[in-house]
C-alpha positions as CSV (number, residue, x, y, z in Angstrom):
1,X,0.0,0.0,0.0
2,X,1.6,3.0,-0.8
3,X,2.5,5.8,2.0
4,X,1.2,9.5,2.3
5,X,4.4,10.9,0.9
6,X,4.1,8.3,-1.9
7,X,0.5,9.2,-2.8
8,X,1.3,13.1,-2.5
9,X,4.3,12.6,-5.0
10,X,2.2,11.2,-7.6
11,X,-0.7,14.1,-7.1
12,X,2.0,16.8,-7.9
13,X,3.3,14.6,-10.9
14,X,0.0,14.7,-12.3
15,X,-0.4,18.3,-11.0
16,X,2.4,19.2,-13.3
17,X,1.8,17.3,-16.1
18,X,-1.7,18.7,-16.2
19,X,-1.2,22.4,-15.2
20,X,1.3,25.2,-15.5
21,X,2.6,26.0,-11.4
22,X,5.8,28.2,-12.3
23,X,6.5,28.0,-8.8
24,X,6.2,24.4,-8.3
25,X,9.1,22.2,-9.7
26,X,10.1,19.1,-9.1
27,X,13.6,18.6,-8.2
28,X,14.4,14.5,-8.2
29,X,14.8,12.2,-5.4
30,X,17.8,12.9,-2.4
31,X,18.2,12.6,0.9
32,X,16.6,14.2,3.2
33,X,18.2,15.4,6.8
34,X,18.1,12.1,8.5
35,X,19.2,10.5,5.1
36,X,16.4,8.9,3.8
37,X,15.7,9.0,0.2
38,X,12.6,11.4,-0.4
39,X,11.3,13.2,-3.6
40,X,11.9,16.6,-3.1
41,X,10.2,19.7,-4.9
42,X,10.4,23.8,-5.3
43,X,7.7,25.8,-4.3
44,X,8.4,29.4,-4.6
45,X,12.4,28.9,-4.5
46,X,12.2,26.4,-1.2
47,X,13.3,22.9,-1.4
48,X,11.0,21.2,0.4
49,X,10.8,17.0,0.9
50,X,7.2,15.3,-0.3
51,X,6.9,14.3,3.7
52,X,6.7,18.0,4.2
53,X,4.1,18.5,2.0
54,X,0.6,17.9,4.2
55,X,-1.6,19.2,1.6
56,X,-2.4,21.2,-1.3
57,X,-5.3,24.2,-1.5
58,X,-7.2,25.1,-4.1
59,X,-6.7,28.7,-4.7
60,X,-8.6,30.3,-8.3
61,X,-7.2,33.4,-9.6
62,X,-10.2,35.6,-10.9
63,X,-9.6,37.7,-14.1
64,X,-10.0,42.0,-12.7
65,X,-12.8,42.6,-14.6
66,X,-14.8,40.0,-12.7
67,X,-16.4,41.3,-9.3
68,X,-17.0,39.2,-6.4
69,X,-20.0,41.1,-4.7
70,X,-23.2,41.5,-5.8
């Protein structure tokens, strides 16, 4: 059965291969500070190890001509 960090790798894989994240890269598998192997990624010029990554929001990006009140 595969882990959390295992299951959260292959979202961001398919995250990337689906959809353009400029800040989001992924940067190959190395160890981490206790030397276990991990995938490790970029977000916004951090390297940061999949275990690190609990979980992923949803944010939409409106266009300025659209209004949110009503």
């Amino acid at each position: 059965m595969p882990t959390k960090s295992e299951l959260m790798h292959h979202r961001l894989q398919a995250m990337l291969r689906e959809h353009n994240f400029p800040e989001l890269e992924y940067l190959g598998v190395k160890p981490d500070i206790i030397g276990v192997n991990q995938h490790w990624y970029s977000i916004n010029g951090h390297e940061v190890p999949v275990d690190s990554i609990t979980e992923l929001d949803n944010v939409e990006q409106h266009d300025e001509d659209e209004s949110d009140s009503f």
